[in-house]
C-alpha positions as CSV (number, residue, x, y, z in Angstrom):
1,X,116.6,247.2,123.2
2,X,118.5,243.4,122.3
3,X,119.2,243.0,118.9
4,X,119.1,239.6,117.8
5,X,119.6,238.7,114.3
6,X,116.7,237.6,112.2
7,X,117.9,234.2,111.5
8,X,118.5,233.6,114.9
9,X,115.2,234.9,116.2
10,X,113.6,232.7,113.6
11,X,115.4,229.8,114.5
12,X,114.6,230.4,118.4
13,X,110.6,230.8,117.6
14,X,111.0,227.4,115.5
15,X,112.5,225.9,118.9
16,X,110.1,227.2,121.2
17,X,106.6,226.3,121.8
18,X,103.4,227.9,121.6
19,X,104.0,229.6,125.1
20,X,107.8,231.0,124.0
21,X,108.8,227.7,126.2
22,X,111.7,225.1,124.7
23,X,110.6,222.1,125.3
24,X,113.0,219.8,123.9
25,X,113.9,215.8,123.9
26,X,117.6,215.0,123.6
27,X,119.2,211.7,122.3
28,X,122.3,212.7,121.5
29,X,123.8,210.5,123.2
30,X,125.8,207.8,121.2
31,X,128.1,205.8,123.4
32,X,125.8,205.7,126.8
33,X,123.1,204.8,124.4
34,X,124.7,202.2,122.7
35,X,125.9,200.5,126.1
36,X,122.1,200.7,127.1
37,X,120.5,198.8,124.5
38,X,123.5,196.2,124.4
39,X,122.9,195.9,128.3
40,X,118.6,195.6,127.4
41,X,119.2,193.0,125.0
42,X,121.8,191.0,126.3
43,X,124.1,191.4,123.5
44,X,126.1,194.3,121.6
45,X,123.6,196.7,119.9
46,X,124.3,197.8,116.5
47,X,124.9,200.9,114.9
48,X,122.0,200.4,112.3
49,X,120.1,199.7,115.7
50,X,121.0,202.9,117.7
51,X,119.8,204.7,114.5
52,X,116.8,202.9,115.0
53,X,115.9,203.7,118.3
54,X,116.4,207.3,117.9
55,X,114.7,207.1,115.0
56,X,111.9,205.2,117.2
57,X,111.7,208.1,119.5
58,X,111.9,211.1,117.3
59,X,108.9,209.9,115.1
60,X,106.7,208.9,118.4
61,X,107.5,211.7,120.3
62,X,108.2,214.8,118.5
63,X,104.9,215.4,117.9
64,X,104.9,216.6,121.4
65,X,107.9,218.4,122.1
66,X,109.7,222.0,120.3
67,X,112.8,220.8,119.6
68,X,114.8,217.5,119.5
69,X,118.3,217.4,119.7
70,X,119.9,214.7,117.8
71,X,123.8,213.8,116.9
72,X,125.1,214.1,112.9
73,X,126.7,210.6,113.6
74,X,123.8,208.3,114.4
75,X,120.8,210.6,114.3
76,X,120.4,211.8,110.8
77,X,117.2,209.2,110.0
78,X,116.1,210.3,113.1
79,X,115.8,214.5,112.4
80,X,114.1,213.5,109.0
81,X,111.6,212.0,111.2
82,X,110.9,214.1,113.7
83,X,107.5,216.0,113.3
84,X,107.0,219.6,111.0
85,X,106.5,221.3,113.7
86,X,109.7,220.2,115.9
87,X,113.2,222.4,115.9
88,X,116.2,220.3,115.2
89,X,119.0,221.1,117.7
90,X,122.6,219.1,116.2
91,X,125.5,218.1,118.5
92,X,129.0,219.8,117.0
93,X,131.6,218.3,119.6
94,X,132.6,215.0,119.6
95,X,130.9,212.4,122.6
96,X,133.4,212.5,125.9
97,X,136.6,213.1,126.1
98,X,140.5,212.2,125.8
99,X,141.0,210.7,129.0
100,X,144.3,210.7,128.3
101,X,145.2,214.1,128.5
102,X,144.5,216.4,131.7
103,X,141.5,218.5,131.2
104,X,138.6,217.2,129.6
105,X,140.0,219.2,126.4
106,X,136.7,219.2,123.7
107,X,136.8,218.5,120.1
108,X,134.5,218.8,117.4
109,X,133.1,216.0,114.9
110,X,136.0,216.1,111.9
111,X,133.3,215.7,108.7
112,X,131.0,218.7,110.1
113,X,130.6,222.4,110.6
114,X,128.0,224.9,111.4
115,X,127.3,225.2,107.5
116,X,126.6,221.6,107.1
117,X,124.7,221.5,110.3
118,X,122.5,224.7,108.8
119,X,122.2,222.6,105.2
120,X,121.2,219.3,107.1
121,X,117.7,221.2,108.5
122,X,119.4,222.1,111.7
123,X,117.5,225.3,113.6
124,X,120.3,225.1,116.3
125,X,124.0,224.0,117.0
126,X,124.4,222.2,120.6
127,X,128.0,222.6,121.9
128,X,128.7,220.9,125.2
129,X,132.0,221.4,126.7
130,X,133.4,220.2,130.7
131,X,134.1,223.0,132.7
132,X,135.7,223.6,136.1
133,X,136.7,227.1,136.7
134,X,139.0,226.4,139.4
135,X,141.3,224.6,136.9
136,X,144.7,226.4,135.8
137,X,143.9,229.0,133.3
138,X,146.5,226.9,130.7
139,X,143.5,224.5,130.4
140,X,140.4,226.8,130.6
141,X,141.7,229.4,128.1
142,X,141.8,226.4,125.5
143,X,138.4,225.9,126.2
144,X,137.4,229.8,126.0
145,X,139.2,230.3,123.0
146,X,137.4,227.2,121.7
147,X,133.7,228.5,122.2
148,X,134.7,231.5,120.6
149,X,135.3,230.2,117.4
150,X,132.1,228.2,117.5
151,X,130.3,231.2,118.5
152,X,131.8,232.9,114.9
153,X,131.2,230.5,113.2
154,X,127.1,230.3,114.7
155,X,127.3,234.3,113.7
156,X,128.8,233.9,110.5
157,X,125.8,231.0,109.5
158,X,122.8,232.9,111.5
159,X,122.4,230.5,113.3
160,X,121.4,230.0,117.5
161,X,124.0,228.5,119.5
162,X,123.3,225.9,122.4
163,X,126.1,225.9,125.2
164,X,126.1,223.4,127.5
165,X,128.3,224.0,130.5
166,X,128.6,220.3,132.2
167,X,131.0,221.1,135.7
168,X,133.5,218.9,137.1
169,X,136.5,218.2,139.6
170,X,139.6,215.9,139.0
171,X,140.5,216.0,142.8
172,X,136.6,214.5,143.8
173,X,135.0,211.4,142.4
174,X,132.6,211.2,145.9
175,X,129.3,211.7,145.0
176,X,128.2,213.6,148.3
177,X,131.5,215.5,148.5
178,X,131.2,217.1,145.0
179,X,127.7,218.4,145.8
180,X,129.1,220.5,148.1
181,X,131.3,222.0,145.4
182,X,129.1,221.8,142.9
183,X,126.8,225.3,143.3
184,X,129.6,227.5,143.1
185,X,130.7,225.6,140.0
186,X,128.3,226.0,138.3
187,X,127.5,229.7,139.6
188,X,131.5,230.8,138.4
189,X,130.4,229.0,134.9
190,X,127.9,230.7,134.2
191,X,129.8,234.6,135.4
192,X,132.4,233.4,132.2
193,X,130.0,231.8,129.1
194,X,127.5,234.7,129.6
195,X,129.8,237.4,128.4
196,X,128.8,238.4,125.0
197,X,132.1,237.4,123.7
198,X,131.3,234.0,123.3
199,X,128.5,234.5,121.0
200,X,126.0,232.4,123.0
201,X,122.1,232.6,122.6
202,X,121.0,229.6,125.2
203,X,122.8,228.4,128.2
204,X,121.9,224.5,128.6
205,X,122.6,224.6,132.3
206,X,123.4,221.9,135.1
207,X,120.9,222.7,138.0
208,X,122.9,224.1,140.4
209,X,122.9,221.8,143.4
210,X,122.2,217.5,144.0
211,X,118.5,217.9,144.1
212,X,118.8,214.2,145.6
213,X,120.8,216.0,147.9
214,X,118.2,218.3,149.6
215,X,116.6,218.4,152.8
216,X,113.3,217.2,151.9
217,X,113.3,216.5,148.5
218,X,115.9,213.6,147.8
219,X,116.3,210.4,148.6
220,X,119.9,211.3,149.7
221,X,121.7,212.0,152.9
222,X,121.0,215.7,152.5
223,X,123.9,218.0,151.9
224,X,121.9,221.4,151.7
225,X,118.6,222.6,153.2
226,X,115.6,223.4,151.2
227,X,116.3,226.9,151.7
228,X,120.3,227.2,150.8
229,X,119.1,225.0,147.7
230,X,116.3,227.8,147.1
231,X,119.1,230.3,147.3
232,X,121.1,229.0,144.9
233,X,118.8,228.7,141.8
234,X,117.7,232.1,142.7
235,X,121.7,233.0,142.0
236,X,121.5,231.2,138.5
237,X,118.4,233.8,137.5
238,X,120.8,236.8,138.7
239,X,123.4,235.8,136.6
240,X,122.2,234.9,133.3
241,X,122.0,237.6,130.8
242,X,120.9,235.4,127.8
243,X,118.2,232.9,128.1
244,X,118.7,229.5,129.7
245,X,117.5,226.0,129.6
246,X,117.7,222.5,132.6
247,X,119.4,219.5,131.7
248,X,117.8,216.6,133.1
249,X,121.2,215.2,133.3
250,X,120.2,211.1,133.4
251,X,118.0,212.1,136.6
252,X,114.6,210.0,137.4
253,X,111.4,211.4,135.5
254,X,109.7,212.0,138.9
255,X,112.7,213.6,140.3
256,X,113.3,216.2,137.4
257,X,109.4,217.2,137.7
258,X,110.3,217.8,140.9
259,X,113.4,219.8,140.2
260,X,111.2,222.2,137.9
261,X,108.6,223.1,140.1
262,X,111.4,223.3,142.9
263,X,113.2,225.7,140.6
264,X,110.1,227.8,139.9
265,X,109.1,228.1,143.2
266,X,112.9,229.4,144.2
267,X,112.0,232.3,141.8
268,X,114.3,230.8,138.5
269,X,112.6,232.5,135.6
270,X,114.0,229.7,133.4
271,X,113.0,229.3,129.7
272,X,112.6,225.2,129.3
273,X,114.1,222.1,129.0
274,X,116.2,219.6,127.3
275,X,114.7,216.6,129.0
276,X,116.8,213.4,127.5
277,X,116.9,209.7,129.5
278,X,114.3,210.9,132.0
279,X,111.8,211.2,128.9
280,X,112.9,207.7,127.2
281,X,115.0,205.8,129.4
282,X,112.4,202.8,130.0
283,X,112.0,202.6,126.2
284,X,115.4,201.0,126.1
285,X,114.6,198.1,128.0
286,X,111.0,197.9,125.9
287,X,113.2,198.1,122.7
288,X,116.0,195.6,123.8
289,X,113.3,192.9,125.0
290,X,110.6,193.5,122.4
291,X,112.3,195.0,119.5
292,X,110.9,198.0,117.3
293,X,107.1,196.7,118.1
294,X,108.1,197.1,121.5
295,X,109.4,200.4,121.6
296,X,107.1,201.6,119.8
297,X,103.9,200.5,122.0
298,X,105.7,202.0,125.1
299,X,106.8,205.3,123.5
300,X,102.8,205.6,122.5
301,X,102.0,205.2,126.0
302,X,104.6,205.6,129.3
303,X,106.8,208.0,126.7
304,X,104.2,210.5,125.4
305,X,102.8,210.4,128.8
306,X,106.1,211.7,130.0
307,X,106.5,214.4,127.7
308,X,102.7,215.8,128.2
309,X,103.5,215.4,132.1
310,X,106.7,217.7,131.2
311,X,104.9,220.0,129.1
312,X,101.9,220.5,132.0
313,X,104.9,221.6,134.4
314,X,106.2,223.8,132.2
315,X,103.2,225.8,131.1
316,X,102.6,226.3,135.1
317,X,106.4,227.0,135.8
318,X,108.7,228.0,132.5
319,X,109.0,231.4,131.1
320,X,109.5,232.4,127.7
321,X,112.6,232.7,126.3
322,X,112.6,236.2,125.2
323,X,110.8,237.3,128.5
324,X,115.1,237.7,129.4
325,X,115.0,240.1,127.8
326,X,112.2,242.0,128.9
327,X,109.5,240.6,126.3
328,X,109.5,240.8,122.3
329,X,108.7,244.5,122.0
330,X,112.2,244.6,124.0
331,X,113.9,242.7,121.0
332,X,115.3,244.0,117.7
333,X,115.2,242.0,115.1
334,X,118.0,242.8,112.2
335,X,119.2,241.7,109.2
C-alpha cells in the first residue's frame, strides 16, 4: 500500500479528470508572454493587458481542461476565473534565471509561500527548477537542497507538489547537438527528483528526446530512429516511481499530438498533460490584432478545438494518475 495524505489526494482528484487524467492548460508564463503580445500588436503590451489575456484564456477554456496553472504575479484575475470544476496549479519560483551567475541557480517569488498559495484557492504548487546532472555537485546540491525545503513546506500545508525538471547544458547551444544529450538528461533527472526525499507527488517532465528529431516523425534532420526514440520513453516509465505529466514545452499543436500518441505507443503509461503555447499560442496574435473581441472569438473556436483534440488523445492514450501506483484500492489515504 502508498499512503498519500488526504489533502493531497483530494487536491490530485480536483486536478484530474473524470478518467484520473490531468489535463491541464498552463500560462504561467509572464516574460515570453509579455514579449508575444508586444510582438502581435506592434507595440509593448501592458501588465493590465497580460492579466487580460490570461484572464481571456482561463474563462474560455477551463471549462474544458482539469487544471490550469497560472502565476501569483499576473494571473490572480485569471484563477478567479477559471471554471468550478478546474484545479488551480500556482507557480512558486521566480520566471528564468540570474544569468549572471553560473548555474541556472532558482529562486522563489519574495511576497509568497505555500500557505498563501493554499489560501489564494490553489489545489497545487508548480516548482520548475533547470537541471543538468552532469554539472559540479557545488551547483546541483543547491538545487537539491532547494526542492527539499519546498517539498516541507508542500507537507507541512497538505498540499500536492508539481516538479518540473527542465534539462540543460552550458557547453551546447546547437540545437541538433543537444538532442543527442538530451535522453540521458533527462533519464539521470528523473533517477535524483524521484527519491522520496524530495517530497514530490507529480513529475512535469521534458519528453525525453527532439521529437522533431526522429526518423519519421519530425521535420528535422533526424538524430534518433523511431525505435531508439521508442526506447527511451519506455526508460522514463521504468524510472518514475511517482506519477508523471508531458510538457508541451512551446512545441507545435500538431507535433505534441503526435508526441502523445508516440509516447503511448512506446509503452509510457503517463498520467497527462500540462499543454501551454501549443493550446493558445495563435490567440496571441488574434488578441494583439483584434483585441479582447478578438481573442475571445478565436479561443471559442481554434482554442477549445485544441483542447477537445487534446482531451480525445488522452482518453485513448493517458493513464490515471494513481494507476502508478497500482490503482486506488493500492492507495492509503491518511490524515
Amino acid at each position: 500500500m502508498v499512503k498519500i495524505s488526504k489533502g493531497k489526494f483530494e487536491f490530485l482528484e480536483k486536478l484530474s479528470d473524470k478518467n484520473g487524467v490531468i489535463a491541464a492548460l498552463a500560462i504561467d508564463q509572464r516574460g515570453s508572454l509579455k514579449r508575444m503580445i508586444g510582438a502581435a500588436q506592434g507595440k509593448d503590451a501592458t501588465v493590465e493587458e497580460l492579466a487580460d489575456f490570461k484572464t481571456l484564456v482561463s474563462k474560455e477554456l477551463t471549462p474544458y481542461a482539469s487544471a490550469i496553472l497560472l502565476d501569483p504575479e499576473y494571473g490572480i484575475p485569471a484563477g478567479k476565473a477559471r471554471a468550478a470544476s478546474c484545479g488551480l496549479l500556482t507557480s512558486y519560483e521566480k520566471t528564468g534565471y540570474d544569468a549572471t551567475e553560473p548555474g541556472r541557480i532558482p529562486d522563489l517569488l519574495p511576497n509568497w509561500s505555500v500557505k498563501r498559495i493554499k489560501e489564494n484557492g490553489g489545489t497545487a504548487v508548480k516548482l520548475l527548477v533547470y537541471f543538468d546532472p552532469d554539472e559540479p555537485d557545488e551547483i546541483n546540491d543547491v538545487k537539491k537542497a532547494f526542492v527539499e525545503r519546498i517539498g516541507s513546506e508542500c507537507k507541512a500545508e497538505d498540499i500536492p507538489l508539481f516538479f518540473e525538471i527542465v534539462t540543460y547544458d552550458e557547453k551546447i547551444t546547437d540545437k541538433e547537438e543537444y538532442a543527442k544529450v538530451k535522453p540521458q538528461k533527462v533519464l539521470d533527472s528523473i533517477k535524483v527528483f524521484t527519491q522520496e526525499r524530495y517530497g514530490i507527488d507529480v513529475l512535469k517532465l521534458e519528453v525525453p528526446v527532439d521529437m522533431s528529431r526522429v526518423e519519421g516523425v519530425g521535420e528535422n534532420a533526424p538524430v534518433y530512429t523511431a525505435e531508439e526514440a521508442k526506447n527511451y520513453f519506455l526508460e522514463v516509465d521504468k524510472l518514475t516511481t511517482i506519477p508523471y505529466i508531458w510538457l508541451s514545452a512551446g512545441v507545435s499543436t500538431e507535433l505534441f499530438q503526435k508526441t502523445l500518441v508516440f509516447a503511448h505507443d512506446a509503452g509510457a503509461k503517463y498520467n497527462g498533460v500540462l499543454c501551454g503555447r501549443a493550446t493558445w499560442r495563435d490567440g496571441v496574435e488574434a488578441y494583439g490584432k483584434g483585441g479582447e473581441e478578438g481573442a475571445i472569438k478565436w479561443l471559442r473556436s481554434q482554442g477549445k478545438a485544441n483542447v477537445e483534440e487534446l482531451n480525445a488523445i488522452l482518453a485513448e492514450n493517458a493513464t490515471p494518475w494513481y494507476e502508478k501506483f497500482g490503482g486506488k484500492d493500492k492507495i492509503e489515504v491518511v490524515d
